[in-house]
N, CA, C and O atoms as a GROMACS GRO file, in nm:
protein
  472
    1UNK      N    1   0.084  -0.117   0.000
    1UNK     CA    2   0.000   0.000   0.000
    1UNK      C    3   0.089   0.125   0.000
    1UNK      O    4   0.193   0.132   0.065
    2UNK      N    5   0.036   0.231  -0.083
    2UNK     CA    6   0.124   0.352  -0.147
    2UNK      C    7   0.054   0.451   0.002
    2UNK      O    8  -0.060   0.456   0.049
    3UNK      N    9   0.170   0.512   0.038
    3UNK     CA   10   0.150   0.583   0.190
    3UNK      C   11   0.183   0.744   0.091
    3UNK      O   12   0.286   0.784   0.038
    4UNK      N   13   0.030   0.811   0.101
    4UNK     CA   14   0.035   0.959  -0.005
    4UNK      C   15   0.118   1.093   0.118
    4UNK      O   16   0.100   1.123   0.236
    5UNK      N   17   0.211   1.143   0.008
    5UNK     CA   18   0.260   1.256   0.092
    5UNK      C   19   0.234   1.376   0.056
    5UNK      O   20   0.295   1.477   0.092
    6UNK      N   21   0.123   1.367  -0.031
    6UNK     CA   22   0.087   1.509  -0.074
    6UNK      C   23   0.002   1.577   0.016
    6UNK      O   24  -0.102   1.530   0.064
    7UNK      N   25   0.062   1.716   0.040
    7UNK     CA   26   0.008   1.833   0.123
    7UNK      C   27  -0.133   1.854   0.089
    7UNK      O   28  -0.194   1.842  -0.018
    8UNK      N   29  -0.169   1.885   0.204
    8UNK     CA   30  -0.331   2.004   0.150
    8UNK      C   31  -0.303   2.159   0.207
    8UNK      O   32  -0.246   2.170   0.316
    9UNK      N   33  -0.334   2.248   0.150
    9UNK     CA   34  -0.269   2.362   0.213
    9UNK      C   35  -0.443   2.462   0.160
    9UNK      O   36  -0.509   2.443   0.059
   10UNK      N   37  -0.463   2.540   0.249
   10UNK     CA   38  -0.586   2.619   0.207
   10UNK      C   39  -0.508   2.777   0.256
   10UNK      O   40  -0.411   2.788   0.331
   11UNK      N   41  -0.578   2.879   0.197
   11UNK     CA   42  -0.511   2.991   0.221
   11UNK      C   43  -0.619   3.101   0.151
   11UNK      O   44  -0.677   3.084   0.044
   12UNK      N   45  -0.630   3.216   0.238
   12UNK     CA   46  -0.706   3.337   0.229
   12UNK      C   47  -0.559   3.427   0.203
   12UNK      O   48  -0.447   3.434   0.254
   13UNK      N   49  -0.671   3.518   0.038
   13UNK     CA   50  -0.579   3.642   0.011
   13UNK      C   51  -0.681   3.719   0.042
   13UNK      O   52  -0.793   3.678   0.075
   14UNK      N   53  -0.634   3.876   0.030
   14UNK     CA   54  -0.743   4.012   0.051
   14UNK      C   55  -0.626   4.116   0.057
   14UNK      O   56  -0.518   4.080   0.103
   15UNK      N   57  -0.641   4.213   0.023
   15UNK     CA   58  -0.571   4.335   0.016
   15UNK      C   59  -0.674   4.448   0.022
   15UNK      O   60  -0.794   4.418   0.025
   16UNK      N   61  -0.634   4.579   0.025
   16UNK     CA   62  -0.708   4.683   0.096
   16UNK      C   63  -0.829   4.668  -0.014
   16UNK      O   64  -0.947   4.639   0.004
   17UNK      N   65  -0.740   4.704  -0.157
   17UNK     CA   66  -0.866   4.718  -0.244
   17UNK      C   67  -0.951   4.650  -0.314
   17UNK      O   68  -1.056   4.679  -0.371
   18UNK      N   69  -0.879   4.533  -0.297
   18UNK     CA   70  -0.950   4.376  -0.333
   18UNK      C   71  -0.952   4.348  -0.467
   18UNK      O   72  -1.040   4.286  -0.526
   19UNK      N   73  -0.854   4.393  -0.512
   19UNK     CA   74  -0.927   4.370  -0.687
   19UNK      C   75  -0.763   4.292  -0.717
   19UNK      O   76  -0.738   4.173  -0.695
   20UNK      N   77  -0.668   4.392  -0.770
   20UNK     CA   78  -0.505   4.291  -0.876
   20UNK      C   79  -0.503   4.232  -0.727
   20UNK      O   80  -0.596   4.162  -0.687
   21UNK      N   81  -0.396   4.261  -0.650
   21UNK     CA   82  -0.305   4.200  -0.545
   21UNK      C   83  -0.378   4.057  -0.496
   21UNK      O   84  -0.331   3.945  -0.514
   22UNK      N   85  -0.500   4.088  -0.434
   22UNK     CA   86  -0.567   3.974  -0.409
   22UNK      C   87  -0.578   3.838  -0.514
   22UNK      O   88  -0.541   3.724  -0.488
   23UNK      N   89  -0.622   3.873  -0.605
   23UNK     CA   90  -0.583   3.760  -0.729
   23UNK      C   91  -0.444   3.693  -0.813
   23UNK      O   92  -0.422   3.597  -0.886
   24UNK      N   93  -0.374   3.798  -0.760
   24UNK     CA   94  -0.188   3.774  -0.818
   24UNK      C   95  -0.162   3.703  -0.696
   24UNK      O   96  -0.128   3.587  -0.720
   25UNK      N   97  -0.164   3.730  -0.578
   25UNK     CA   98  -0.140   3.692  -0.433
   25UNK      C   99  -0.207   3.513  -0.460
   25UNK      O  100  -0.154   3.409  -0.418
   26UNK      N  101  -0.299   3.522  -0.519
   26UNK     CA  102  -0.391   3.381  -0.522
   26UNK      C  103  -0.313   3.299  -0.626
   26UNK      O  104  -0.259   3.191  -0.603
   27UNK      N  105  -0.314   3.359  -0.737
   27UNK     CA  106  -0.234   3.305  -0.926
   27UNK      C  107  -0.064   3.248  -0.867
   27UNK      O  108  -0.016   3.149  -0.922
   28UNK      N  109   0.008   3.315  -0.764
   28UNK     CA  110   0.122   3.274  -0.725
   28UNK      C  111   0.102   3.168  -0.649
   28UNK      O  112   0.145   3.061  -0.690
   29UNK      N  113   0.027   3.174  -0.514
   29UNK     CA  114   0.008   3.079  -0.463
   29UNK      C  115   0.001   2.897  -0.532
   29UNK      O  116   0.059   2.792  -0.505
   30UNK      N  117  -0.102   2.939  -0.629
   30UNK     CA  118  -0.138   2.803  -0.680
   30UNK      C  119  -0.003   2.756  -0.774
   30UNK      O  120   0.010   2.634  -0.789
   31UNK      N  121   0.079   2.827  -0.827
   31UNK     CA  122   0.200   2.816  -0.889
   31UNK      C  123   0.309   2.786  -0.799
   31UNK      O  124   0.414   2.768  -0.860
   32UNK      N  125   0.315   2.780  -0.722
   32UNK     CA  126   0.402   2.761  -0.617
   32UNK      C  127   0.406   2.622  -0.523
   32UNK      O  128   0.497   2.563  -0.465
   33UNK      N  129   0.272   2.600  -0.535
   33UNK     CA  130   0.206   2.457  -0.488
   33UNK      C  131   0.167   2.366  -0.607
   33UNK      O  132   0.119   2.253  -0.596
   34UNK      N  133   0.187   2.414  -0.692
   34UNK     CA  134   0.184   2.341  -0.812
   34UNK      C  135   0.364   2.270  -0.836
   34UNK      O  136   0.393   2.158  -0.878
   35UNK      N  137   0.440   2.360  -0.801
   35UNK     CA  138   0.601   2.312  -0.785
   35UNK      C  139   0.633   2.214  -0.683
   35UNK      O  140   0.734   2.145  -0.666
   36UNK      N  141   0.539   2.221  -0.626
   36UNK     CA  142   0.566   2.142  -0.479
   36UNK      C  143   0.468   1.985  -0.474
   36UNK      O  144   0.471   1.882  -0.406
   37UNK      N  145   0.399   2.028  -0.570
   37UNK     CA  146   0.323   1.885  -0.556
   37UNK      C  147   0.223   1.932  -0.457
   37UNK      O  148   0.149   1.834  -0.454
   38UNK      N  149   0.181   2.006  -0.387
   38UNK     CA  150   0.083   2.015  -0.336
   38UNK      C  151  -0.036   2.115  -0.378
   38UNK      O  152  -0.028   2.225  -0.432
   39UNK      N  153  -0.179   2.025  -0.327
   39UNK     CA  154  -0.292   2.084  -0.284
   39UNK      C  155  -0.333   2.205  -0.243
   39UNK      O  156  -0.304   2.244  -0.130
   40UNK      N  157  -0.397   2.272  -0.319
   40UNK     CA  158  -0.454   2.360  -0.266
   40UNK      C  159  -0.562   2.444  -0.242
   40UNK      O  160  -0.546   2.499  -0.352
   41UNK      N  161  -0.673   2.513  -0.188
   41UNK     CA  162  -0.747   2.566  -0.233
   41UNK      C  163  -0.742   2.715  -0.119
   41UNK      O  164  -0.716   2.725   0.001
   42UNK      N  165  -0.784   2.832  -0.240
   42UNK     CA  166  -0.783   2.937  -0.196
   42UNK      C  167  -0.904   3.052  -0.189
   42UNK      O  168  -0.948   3.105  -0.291
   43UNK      N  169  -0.941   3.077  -0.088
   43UNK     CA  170  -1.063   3.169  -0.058
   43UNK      C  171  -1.018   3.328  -0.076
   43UNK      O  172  -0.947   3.385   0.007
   44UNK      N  173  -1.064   3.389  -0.188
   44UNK     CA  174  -1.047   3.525  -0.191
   44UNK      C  175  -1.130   3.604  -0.119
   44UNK      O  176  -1.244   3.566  -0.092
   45UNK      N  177  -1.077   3.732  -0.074
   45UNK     CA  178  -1.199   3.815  -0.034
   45UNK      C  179  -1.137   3.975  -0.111
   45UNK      O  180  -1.046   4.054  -0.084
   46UNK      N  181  -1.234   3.966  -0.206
   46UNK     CA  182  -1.212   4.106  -0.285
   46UNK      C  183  -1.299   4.180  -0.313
   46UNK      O  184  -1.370   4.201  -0.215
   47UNK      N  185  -1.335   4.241  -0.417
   47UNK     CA  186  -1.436   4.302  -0.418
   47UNK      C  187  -1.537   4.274  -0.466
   47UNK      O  188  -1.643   4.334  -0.449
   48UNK      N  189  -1.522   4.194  -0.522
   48UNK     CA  190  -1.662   4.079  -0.508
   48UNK      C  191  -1.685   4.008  -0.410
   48UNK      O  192  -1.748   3.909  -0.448
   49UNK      N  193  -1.665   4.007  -0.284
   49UNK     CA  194  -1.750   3.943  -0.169
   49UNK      C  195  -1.564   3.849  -0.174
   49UNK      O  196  -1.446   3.853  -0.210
   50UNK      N  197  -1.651   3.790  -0.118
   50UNK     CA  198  -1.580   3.655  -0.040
   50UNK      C  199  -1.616   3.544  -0.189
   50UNK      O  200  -1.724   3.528  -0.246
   51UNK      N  201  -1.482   3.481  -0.217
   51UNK     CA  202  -1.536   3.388  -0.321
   51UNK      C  203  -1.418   3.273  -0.301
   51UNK      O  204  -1.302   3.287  -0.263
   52UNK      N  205  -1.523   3.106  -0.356
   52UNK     CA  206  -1.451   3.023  -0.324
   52UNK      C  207  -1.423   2.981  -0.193
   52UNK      O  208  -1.326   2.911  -0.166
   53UNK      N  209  -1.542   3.039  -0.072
   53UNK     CA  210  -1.526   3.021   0.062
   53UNK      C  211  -1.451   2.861   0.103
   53UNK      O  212  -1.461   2.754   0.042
   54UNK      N  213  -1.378   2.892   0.220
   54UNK     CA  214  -1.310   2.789   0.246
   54UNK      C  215  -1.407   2.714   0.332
   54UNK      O  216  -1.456   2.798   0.408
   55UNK      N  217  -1.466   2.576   0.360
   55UNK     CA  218  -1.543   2.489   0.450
   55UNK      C  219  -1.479   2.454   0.569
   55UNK      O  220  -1.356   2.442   0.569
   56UNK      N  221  -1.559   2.431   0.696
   56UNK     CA  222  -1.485   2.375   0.772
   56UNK      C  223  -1.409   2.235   0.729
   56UNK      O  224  -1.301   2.212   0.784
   57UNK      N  225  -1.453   2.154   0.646
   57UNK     CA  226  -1.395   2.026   0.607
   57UNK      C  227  -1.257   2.082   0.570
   57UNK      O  228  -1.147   2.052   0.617
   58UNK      N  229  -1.298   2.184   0.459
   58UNK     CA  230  -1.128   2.200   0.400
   58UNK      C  231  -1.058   2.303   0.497
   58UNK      O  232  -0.983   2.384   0.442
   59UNK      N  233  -1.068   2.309   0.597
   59UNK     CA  234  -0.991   2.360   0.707
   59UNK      C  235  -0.930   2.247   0.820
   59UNK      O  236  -0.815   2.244   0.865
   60UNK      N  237  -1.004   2.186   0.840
   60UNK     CA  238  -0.941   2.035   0.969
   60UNK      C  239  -0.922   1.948   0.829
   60UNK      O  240  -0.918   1.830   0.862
   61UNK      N  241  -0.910   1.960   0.704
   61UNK     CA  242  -0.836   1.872   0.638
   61UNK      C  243  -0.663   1.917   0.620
   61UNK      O  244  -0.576   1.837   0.585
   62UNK      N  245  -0.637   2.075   0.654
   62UNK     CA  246  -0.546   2.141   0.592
   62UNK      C  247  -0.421   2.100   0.704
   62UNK      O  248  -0.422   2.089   0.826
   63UNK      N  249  -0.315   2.082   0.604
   63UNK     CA  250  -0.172   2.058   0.680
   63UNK      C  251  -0.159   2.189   0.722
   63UNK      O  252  -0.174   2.216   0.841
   64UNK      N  253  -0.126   2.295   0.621
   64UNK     CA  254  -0.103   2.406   0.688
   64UNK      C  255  -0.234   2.536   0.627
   64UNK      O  256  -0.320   2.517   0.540
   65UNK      N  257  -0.208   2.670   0.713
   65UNK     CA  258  -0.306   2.779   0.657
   65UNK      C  259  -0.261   2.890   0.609
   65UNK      O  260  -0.201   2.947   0.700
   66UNK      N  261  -0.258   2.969   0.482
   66UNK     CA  262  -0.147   3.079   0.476
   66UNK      C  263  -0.259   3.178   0.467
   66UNK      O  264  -0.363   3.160   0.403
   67UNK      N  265  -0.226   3.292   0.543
   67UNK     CA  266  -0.328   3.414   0.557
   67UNK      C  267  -0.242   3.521   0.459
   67UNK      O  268  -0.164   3.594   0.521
   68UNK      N  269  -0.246   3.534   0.356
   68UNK     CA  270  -0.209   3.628   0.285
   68UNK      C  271  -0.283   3.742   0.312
   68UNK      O  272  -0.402   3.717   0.294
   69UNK      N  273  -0.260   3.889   0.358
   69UNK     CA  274  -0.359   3.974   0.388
   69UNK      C  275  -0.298   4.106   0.459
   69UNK      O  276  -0.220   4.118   0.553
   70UNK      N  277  -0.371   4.209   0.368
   70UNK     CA  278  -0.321   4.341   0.417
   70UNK      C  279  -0.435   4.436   0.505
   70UNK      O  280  -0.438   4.557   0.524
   71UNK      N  281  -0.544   4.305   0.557
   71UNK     CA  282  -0.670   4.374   0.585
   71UNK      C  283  -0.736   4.263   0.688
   71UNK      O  284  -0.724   4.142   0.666
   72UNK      N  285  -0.787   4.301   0.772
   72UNK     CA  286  -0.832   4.216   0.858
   72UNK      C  287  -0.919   4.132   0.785
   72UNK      O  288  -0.993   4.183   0.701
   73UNK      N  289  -0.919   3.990   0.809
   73UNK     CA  290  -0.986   3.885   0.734
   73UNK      C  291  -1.148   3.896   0.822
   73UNK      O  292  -1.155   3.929   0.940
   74UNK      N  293  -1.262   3.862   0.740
   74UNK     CA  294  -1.358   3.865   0.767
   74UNK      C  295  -1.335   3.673   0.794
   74UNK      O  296  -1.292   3.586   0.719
   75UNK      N  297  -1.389   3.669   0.945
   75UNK     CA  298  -1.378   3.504   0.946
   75UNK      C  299  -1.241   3.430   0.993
   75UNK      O  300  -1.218   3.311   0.971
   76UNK      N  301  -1.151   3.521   1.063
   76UNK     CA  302  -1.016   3.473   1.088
   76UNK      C  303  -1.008   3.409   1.205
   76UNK      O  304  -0.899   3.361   1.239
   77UNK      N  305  -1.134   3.396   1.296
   77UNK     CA  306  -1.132   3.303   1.401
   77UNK      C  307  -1.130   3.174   1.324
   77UNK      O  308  -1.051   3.102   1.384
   78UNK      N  309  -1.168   3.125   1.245
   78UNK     CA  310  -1.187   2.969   1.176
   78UNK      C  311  -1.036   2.932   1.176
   78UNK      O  312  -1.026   2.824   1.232
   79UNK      N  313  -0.934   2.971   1.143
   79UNK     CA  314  -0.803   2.927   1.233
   79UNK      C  315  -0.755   2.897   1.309
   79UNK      O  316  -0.676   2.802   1.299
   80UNK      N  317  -0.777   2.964   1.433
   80UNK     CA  318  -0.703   2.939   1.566
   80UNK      C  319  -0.650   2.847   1.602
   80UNK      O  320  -0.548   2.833   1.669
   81UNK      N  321  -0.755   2.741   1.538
   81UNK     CA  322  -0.666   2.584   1.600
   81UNK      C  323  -0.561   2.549   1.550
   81UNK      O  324  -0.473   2.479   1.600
   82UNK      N  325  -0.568   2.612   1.416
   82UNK     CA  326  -0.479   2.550   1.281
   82UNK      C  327  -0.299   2.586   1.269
   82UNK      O  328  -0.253   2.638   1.371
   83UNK      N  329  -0.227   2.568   1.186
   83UNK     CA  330  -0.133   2.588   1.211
   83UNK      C  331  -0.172   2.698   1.096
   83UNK      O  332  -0.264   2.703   1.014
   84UNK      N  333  -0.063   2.780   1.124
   84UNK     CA  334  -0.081   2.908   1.021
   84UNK      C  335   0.040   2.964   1.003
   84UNK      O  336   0.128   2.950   1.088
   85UNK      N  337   0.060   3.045   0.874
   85UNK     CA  338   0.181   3.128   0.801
   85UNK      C  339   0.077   3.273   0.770
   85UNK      O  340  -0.003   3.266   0.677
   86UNK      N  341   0.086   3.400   0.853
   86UNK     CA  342   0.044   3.489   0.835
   86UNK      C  343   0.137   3.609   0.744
   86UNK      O  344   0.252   3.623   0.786
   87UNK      N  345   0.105   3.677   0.649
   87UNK     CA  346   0.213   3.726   0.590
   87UNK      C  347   0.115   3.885   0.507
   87UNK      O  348  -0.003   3.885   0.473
   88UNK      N  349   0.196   3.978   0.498
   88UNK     CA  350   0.099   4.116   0.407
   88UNK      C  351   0.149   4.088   0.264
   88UNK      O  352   0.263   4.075   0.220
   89UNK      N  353   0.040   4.082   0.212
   89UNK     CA  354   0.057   4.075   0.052
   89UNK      C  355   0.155   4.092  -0.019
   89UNK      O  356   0.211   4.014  -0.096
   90UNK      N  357   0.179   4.213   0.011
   90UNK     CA  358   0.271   4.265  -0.057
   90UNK      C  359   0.426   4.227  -0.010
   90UNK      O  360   0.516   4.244  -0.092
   91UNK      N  361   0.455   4.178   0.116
   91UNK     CA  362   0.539   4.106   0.113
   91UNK      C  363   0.562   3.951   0.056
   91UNK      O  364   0.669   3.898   0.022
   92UNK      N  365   0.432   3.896   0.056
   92UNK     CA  366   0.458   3.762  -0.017
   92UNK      C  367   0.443   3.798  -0.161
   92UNK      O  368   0.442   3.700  -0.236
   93UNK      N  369   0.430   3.935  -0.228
   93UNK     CA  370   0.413   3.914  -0.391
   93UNK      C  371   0.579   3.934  -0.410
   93UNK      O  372   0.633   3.886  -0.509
   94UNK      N  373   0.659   4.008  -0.305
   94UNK     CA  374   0.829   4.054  -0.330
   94UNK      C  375   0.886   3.993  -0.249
   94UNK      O  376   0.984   4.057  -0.209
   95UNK      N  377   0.872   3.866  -0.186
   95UNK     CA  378   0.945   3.747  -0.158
   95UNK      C  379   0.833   3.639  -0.116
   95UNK      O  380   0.792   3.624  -0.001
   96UNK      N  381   0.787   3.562  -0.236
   96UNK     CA  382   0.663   3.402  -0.211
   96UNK      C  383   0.784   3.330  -0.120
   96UNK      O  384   0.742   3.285  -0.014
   97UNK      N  385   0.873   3.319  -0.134
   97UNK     CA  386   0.986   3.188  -0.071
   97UNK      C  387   0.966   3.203   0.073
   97UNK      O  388   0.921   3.112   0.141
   98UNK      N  389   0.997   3.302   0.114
   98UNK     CA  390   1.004   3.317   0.265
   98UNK      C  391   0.902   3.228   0.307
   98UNK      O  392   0.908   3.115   0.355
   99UNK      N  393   0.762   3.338   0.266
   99UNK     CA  394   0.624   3.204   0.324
   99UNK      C  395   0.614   3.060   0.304
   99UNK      O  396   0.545   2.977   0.362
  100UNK      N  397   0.708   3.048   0.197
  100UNK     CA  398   0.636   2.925   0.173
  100UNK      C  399   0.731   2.844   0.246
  100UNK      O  400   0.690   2.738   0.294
  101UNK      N  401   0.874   2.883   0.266
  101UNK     CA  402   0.948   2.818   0.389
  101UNK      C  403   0.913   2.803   0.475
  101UNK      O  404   0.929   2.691   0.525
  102UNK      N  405   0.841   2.911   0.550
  102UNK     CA  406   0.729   2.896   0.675
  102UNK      C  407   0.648   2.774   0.686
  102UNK      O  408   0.623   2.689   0.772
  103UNK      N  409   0.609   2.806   0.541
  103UNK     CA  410   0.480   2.703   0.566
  103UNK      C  411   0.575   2.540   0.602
  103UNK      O  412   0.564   2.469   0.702
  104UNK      N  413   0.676   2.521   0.462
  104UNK     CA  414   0.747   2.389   0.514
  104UNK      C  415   0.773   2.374   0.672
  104UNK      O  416   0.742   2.272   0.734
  105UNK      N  417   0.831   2.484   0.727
  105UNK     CA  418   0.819   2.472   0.869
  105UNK      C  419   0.756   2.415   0.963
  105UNK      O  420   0.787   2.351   1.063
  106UNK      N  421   0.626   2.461   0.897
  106UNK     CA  422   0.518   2.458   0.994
  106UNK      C  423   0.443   2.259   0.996
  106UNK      O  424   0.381   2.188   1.075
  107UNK      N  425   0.499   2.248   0.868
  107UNK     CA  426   0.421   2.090   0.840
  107UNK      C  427   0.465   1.983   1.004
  107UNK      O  428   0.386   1.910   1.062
  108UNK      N  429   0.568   2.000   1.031
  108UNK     CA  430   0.616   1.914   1.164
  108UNK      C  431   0.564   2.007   1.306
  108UNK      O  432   0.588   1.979   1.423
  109UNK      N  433   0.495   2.113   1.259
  109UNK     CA  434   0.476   2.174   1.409
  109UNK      C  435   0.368   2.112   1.485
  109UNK      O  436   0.306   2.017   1.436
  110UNK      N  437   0.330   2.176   1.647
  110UNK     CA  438   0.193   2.141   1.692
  110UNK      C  439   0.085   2.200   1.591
  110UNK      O  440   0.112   2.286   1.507
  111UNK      N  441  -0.022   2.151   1.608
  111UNK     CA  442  -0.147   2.246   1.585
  111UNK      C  443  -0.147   2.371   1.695
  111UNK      O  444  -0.103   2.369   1.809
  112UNK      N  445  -0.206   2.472   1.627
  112UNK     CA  446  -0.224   2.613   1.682
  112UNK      C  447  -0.081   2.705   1.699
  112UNK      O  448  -0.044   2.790   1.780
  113UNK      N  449  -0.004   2.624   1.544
  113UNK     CA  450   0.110   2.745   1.579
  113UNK      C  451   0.123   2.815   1.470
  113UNK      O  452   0.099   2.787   1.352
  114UNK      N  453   0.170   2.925   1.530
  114UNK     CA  454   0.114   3.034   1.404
  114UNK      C  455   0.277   3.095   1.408
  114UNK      O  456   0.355   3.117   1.501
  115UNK      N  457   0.285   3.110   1.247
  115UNK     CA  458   0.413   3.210   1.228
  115UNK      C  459   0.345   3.348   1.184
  115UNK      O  460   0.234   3.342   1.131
  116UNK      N  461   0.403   3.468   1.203
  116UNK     CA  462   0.315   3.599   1.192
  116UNK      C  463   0.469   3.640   1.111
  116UNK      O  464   0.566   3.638   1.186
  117UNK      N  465   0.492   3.673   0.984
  117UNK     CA  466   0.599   3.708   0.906
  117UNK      C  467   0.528   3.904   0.906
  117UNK      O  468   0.417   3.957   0.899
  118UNK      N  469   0.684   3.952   0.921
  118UNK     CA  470   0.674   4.132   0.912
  118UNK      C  471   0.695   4.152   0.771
  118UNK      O  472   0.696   4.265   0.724
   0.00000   0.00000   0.00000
C-alpha cells in the first residue's frame, strides 16, 4: 500500500482594495504549490465578496493555513486551531519563498502554531 505525501494547504488572500493583489497573491500561490506537488485551495476576499469560501472540512483537512492579507480577514477566528503562516501581501508578492518556507516549517509543528511574518 502507497503511503500519499501530498500536502493540503488552504489559504485566504485580501488586500485593501480587493481587486489585482488579491488575485496575483492567489495566481502565485497556486503556482508555487503546483512546484511542490501540493494541494490547494484558496478563498479570496475582494471586491466581489468573499469567493470560493473555504469549508470547515477544508480547514481540519489542511496541513497548513497561509493568511495572505493586508486587511483584517472577515472570518479569521476559523483558524485558531490551525497551524498558520500569516504574511501582508505585498510582502509575499516581493518574496513568495520566505512564506512558503514557513509554511514547510510549519508541516512538523503542533497544531495552533502560528508564524506571523513582518
Amino acid at each position: 500500500m502507497a503511503i500519499s505525501t501530498a500536502r493540503y494547504l488552504v489559504a485566504v488572500t485580501a488586500c485593501v482594495s480587493g481587486v489585482a493583489h488579491t488575485y496575483m497573491a492567489a495566481e502565485r500561490l497556486e503556482k508555487f504549490c503546483q512546484q511542490e506537488k501540493w494541494h490547494i485551495k484558496i478563498e479570496t476576499q475582494g471586491a466581489l465578496g468573499t469567493e470560493n469560501r473555504l469549508t470547515e472540512a477544508d480547514i481540519s483537512r489542511a496541513d497548513v493555513v497561509l493568511l495572505i492579507t493586508d486587511i483584517e480577514l472577515a472570518g479569521i477566528e476559523r483558524f485558531s486551531h490551525c497551524r498558520y503562516v500569516q504574511s501582508g501581501i505585498n510582502a509575499f508578492l516581493r518574496e513568495p519563498q520566505r512564506v512558503m518556507s514557513a509554511a514547510r516549517k510549519l508541516l512538523t509543528a503542533p497544531q495552533q502554531t502560528h508564524i506571523i511574518l513582518e
